[in-house]
C-alpha positions in Angstrom: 128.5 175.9 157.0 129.0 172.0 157.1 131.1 170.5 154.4 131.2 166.7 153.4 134.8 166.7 154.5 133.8 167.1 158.0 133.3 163.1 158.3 133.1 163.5 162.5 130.6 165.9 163.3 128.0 163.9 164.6 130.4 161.4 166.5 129.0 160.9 170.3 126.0 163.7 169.4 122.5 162.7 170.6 119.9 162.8 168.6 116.3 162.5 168.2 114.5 162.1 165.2 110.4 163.2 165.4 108.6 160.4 163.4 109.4 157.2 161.8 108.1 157.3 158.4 110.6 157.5 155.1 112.4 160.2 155.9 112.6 159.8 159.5 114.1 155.9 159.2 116.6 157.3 156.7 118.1 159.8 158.8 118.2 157.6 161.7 120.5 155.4 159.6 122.9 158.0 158.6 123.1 159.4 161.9 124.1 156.2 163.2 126.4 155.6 160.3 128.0 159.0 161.2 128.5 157.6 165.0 125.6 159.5 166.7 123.6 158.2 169.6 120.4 158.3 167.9 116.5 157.7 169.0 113.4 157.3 167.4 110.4 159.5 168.8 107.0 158.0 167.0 103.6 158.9 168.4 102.0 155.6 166.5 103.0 152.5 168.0 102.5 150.2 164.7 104.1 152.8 162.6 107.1 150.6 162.3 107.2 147.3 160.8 108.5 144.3 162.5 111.8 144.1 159.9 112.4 147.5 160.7 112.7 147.5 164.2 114.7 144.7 164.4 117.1 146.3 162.3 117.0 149.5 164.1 117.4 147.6 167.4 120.5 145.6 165.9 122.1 148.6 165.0 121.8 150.3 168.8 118.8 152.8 167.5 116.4 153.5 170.3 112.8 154.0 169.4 110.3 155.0 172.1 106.9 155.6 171.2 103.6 156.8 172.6 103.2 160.9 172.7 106.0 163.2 172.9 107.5 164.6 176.3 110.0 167.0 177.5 111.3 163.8 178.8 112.7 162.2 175.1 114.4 165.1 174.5 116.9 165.1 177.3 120.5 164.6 176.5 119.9 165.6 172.8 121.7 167.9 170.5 119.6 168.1 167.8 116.5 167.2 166.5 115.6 166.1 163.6 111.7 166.7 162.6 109.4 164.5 159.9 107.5 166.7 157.2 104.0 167.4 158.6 105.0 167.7 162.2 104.6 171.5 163.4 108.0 172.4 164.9 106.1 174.5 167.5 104.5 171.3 168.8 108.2 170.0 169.5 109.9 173.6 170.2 107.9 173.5 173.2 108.8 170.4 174.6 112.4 171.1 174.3 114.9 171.7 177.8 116.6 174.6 178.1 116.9 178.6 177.9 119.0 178.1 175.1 116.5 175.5 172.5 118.2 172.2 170.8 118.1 173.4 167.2 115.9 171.6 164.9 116.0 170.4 160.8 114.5 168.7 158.5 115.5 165.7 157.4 116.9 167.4 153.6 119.0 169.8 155.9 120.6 167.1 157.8 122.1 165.5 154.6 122.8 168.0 152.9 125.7 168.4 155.1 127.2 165.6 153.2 126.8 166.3 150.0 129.0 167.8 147.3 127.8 167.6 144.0 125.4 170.0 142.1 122.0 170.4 143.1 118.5 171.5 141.7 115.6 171.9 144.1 112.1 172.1 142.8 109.2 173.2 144.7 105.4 174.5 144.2 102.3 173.8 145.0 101.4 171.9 141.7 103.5 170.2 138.9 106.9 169.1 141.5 106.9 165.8 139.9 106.5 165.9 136.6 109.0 168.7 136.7 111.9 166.9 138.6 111.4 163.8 136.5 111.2 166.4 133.5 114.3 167.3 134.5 116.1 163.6 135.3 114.7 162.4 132.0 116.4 165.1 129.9 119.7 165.0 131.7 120.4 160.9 131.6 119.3 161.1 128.1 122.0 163.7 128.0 124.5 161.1 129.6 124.5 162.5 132.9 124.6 160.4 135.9 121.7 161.9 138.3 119.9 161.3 141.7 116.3 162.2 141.9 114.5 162.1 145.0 113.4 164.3 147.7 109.8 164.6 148.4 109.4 162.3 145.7 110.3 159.0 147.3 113.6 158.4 148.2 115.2 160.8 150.7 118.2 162.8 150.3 120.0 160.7 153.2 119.6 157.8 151.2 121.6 158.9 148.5 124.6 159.7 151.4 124.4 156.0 152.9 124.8 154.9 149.2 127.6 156.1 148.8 126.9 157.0 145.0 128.3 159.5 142.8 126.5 161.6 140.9 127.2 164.2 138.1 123.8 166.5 139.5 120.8 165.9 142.3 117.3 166.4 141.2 115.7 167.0 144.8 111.7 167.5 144.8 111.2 170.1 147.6 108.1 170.4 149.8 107.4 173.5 151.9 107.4 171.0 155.5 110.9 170.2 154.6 112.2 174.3 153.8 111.0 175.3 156.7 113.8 173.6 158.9 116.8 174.4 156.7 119.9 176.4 157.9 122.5 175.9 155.0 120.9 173.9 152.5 121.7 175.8 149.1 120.7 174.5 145.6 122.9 175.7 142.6 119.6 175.8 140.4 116.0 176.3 142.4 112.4 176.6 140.9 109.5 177.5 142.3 106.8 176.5 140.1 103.8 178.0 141.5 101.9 179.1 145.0 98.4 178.0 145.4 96.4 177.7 148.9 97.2 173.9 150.0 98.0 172.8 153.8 96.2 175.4 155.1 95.6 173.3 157.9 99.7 173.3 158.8 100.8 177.2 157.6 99.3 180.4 159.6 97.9 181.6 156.3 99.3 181.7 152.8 102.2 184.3 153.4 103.5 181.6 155.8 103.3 179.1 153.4 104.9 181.6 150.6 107.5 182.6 152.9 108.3 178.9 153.6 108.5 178.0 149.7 110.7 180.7 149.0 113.1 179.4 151.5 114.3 177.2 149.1 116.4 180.4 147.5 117.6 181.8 151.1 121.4 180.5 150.6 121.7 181.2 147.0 124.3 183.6 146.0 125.5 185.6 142.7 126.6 182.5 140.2 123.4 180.5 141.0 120.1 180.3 139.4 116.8 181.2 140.4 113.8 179.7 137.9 110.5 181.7 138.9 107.1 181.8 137.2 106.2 185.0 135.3 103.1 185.6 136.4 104.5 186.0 140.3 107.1 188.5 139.1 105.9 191.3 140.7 105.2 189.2 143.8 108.5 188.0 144.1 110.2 191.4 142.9 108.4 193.1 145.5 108.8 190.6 148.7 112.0 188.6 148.1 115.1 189.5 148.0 117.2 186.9 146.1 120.6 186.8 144.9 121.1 184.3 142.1 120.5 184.9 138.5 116.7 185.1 138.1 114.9 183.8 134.9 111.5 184.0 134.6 108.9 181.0 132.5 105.5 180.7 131.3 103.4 178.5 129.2 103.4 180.2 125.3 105.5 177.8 123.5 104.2 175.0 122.3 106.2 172.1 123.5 105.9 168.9 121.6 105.4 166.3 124.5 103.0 163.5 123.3 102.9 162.0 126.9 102.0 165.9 128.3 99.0 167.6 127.9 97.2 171.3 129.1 99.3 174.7 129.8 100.3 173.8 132.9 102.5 171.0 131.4 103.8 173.4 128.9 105.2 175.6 132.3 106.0 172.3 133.9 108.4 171.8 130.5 109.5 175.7 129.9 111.2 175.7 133.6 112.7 172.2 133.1 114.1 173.6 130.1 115.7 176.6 131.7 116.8 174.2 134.6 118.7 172.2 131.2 119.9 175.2 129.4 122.4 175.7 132.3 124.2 172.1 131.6 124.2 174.0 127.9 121.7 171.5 126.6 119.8 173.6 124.1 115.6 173.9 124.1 115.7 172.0 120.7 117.2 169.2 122.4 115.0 169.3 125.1 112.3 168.9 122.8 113.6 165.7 121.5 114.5 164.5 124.6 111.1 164.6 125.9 109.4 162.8 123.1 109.2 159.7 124.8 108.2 161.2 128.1 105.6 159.3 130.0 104.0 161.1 133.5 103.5 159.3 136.6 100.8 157.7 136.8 97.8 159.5 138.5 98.4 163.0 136.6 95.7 163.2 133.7 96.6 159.4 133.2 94.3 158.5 130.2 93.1 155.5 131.0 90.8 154.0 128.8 88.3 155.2 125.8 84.9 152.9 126.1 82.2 153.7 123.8 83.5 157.3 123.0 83.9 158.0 126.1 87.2 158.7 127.7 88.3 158.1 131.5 91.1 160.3 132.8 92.9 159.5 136.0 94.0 162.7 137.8 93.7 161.5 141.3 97.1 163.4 142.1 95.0 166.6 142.2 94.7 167.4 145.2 94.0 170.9 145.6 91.9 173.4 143.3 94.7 174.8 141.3 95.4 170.9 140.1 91.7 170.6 139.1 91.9 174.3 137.2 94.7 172.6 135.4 93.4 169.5 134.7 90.1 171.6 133.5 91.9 173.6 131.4 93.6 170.6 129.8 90.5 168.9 128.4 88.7 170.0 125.0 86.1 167.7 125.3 83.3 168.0 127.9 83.7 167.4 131.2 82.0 165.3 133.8 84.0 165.7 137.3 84.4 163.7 140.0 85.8 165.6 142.8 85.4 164.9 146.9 87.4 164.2 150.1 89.1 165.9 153.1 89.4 169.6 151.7 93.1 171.4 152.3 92.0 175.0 151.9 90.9 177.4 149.2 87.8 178.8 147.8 86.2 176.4 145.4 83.7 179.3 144.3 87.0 180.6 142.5 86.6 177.6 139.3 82.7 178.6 139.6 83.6 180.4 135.6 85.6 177.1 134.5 83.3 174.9 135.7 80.1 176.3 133.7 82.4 176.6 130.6 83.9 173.1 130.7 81.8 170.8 133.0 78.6 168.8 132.1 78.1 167.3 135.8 79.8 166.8 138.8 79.5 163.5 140.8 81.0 164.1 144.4 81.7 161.3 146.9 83.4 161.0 150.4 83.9 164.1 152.3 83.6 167.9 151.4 80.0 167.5 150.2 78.7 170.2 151.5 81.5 172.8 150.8 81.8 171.4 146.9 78.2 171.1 146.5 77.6 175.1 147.8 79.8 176.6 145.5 79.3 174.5 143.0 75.3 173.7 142.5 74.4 176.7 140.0 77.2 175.5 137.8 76.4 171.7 136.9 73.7 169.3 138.0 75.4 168.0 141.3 74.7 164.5 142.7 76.9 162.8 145.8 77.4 159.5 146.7 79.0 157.5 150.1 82.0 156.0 147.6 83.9 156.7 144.8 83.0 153.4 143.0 79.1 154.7 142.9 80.1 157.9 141.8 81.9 156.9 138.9 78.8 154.1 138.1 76.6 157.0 138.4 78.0 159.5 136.5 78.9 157.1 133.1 75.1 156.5 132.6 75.2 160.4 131.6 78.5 160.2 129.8 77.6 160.8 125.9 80.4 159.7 123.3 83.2 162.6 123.0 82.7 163.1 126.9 86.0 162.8 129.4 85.1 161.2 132.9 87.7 163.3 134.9 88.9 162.2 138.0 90.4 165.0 139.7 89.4 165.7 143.6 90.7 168.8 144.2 91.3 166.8 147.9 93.3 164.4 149.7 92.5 160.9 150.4 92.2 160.4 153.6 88.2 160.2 154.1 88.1 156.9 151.9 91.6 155.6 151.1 95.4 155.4 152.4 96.7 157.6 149.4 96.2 159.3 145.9 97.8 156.1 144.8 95.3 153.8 146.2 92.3 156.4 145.1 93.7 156.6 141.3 94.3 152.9 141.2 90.4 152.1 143.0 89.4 154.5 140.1 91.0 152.5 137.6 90.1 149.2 138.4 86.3 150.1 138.4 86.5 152.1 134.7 88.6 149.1 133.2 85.3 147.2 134.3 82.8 149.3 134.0 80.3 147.5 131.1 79.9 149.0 128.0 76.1 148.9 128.0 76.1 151.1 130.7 77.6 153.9 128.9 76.0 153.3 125.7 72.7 153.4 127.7 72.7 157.4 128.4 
C-alpha cells in the first residue's frame, strides 16, 4: 500500500488521465505537482476552457483530444480514468501483454492522505448524508473536508495542502470500481436501487461495485449498512469491520428534513457521529438548524394553498418513492426525461394512494405514461415550463406540485441544477389567478 510518506512515487512516471472534467483536471495537477509526465486524453474538443488550457500548457501538461487510440497510451504507467467512462472501453486500447493498471481519480489521492476518513455511498440520499455528517462534526469543533462526488475532488484537498481532523468523501459507484487500496475508517452504504443501468452489466454489478467501498476495511473499522439489506449483505459480502445496522423508526427532529428516508439519511449520520463519541442527543441538536441542498424536496413557495416542491435531484424511482412518501398532502407529479433503468410499474400502488395527476414532459413519455395511465389522469407536454402551467390550473388549495423526475436531465437541460432552478423560476411567477381558477 502507498503511504503519504512516499513523496517520490510518481517522479518521471507517465501518465494519462481519461477525460478532462473536475476530477480529471484535478488529478492532472497533482500528478504534475508530484513530478509525473502527465497528458490529458479528452474525446470533446471544447471540453476545456480557454483559462484552463493555458494553465495546463504553462505547467508542461499535454492534452490531446479527438477519440481515444492505442496510440495516447504509449509510454504510460498508469492511467487514470473519469467517472462514467467504462474501463473496458480504455482496457482495450491499452499496449502490452501485461495491461497499464488503471484508477480512479479518489484512488489516486488517496495515496496521499493520512487522516481519518468516511466514505458514503448509495443510490439515494449521498448528499444530504455527507453534509449530515460535516454539519454535525464542525459544529462539534472538528476541522473537516467534504467532497468527493460531491464537488470538490479528493486531489484537491492534497494540492491544498490542508489539514484536517476527518474527510467526509461522497462515494459514487464509477469511482469504487477502480480502487486498489483506498480504505475508509467509517463507510456507509445507504441504499441500492436500479440507477446507471446503462453503465453496470446488471444490478449485481452495480451492487458489487458499491460494496467496494468496504473491500480494505479491517477489524477496528466501521461498517454503517441499512437494515433492510441485512440479509443481502450477510449472505454475499464478506466484510471485516465492525457492522452496525440503521433504519428510519426514530423520529428525528430536523425542521429542514422531511419523509423517512431523511430519518435513515439522519440515523446513519448518527452512527457515523457516535464514533467521534458525539452522543444521538447531540446530534439532534446539532441538526436543528440544518438546511438540504437545494433541489431535494426544496419547498419553494405556497401560492393560493397550493404548495410547490422542488425535488429535481430525483433522479431515479426510488428518489420519487421517497419524495412520495414524504408528502401528506395530495400530489400532482411532474416527472419526465432520459430514463436510467427500473420498472416504473413498481410505484403503480403509491402513485394511486398519493397522486392526483401526473404531468410528464421531455423524454420517457411513453415508458411513464404505460405504467402509469390507470393510476392518475396523465397528460404530456414538449417542456417542463408547460407542464408545470398545465398542471396548477388543477391544483386545488392543500395540493403539493411535486417536482420529482425520477430522470436525468439531459433531454431538456445541462443538469438537475439548471432543471430545479427552470422549475423555480416559472412557480415564483406563475399568476395567482391561474391557480385559484381550477
Amino acid at each position: 500500500m502507498r503511504t503519504a510518506t512516499e513523496e517520490n512515487i510518481l517522479q518521471g512516471k507517465g501518465i494519462a488521465i481519461v477525460g478532462a472534467g473536475i476530477s480529471g483536471l484535478a488529478a492532472a495537477k497533482l500528478a504534475s505537482h508530484k513530478d509525473a509526465k502527465v497528458r490529458i486524453l479528452e474525446s470533446d474538443p471544447g471540453a476545456v476552457k480557454a483559462d484552463k488550457a493555458t494553465w495546463l500548457e504553462d505547467n508542461g501538461i499535454d492534452i490531446l483530444y479527438g477519440e481515444h487510440s492505442p496510440e495516447q497510451f504509449e509510454n504510460c504507467d498508469m492511467v487514470i480514468l473519469s467517472p462514467g467512462i467504462p474501463p473496458g472501453q480504455i482496457r482495450d486500447l491499452l499496449p502490452g501483454e501485461n495491461k497499464i493498471p488503471m484508477y480512479s481519480e479518489l484512488e489516486f489521492a488517496y495515496w496521499f492522505i493520512d487522516s481519518q476518513i468516511v466514505g458514503v455511498t448509495g443510490t439515494n440520499g449521498k448528499t444530504t448524508t455527507v453534509r449530515l455528517i460535516d454539519h454535525v462534526l464542525r459544529n462539534r469543533g472538528y476541522n473537516v473536508f467534504l467532497g468527493g462526488n460531491i464537488g470538490v475532488p479528493l486531489s484537491e484537498y492534497v494540492l491544498s495542502e490542508q489539514k484536517a481532523d476527518i474527510i467526509v468523501l461522497e462515494v459514487s459507484s464509477f469511482q469504487l470500481e477502480l480502487i486498489q487500496d483506498f480504505c475508509p475508517q467509517v463507510a456507509v452504504l445507504l441504499n441500492v436501487s436500479p440507477n446507471h443501468l446503462d453503465y453496470h452489466t446488471d444490478m449485481q454489478d452495480y451492487f458489487q461495485s458499491k460494496i467496494r467501498l468496504f473491500k480494505n476495511q479491517k477489524q477496528g473499522d466501521l461498517a454503517i449498512l441499512p437494515a433492510h439489506m441485512q440479509g443481502v449483505i450477510e449472505r454475499e459480502t464478506s466484510i471485516l469491520a465492525e457492522k452496525k445496522y440503521f433504519d428510519h423508526k426514530k423520529d428525528w427532529n430536523c425542521p429542514g428534513l422531511i419523509g423517512p428516508h431523511n430519518r435513515g439519511n439522519i440515523q446513519a449520520a448518527s452512527l457515523v457521529c457516535n464514533r467521534w463519541g458525539i452522543t444521538e442527543q447531540e446530534v439532534e441538536s446539532a441538526i436543528q438548524d440544518f438546511q438540504p441542498n437545494p433541489h431535494r424536496l426544496q419547498q419553494v413557495c405556497e401560492k393560493s394553498g397550493v404548495l410547490f416542491v422542488d425535488d429535481s435531484k430525483a433522479t431515479t424511482l426510488e428518489a420519487m418513492r421517497a419524495a412520495l412518501d414524504s408528502l401528506d398532502r395530495p400530489v400532482l407529479l411532474l416527472a419526465g426525461g432520459i430514463f436510467k433503468g427500473g420498472d416504473p410499474s413498481s410505484l403503480s400502488g403509491l402513485i394511486k394512494e398519493k397522486v392526483r395527476m401526473i404531468g410528464l414532459f421531455g423524454d420517457s413519455r411513453n415508458l411513464f405514461q404505460e405504467a402509469w395511465k390507470d393510476c392518475a389522469p396523465v397528460f404530456w407536454k414538449t417542456t417542463l415550463q408547460e407542464a408545470i402551467r398545465e398542471i396548477s390550473k388543477a391544483a386545488r388549495p392543500g395540493d403539493v406540485v411535486l417536482l420529482s423526475p425520477a430522470t436525468s436531465s439531459f433531454d431538456l437541460f445541462g443538469s438537475y441544477k439548471e432543471r430545479g432552478e427552470a422549475f423555480q423560476k416559472e412557480v415564483l411567477e406563475l399568476d395567482e389567478c391561474l391557480l385559484s381558477s381550477a
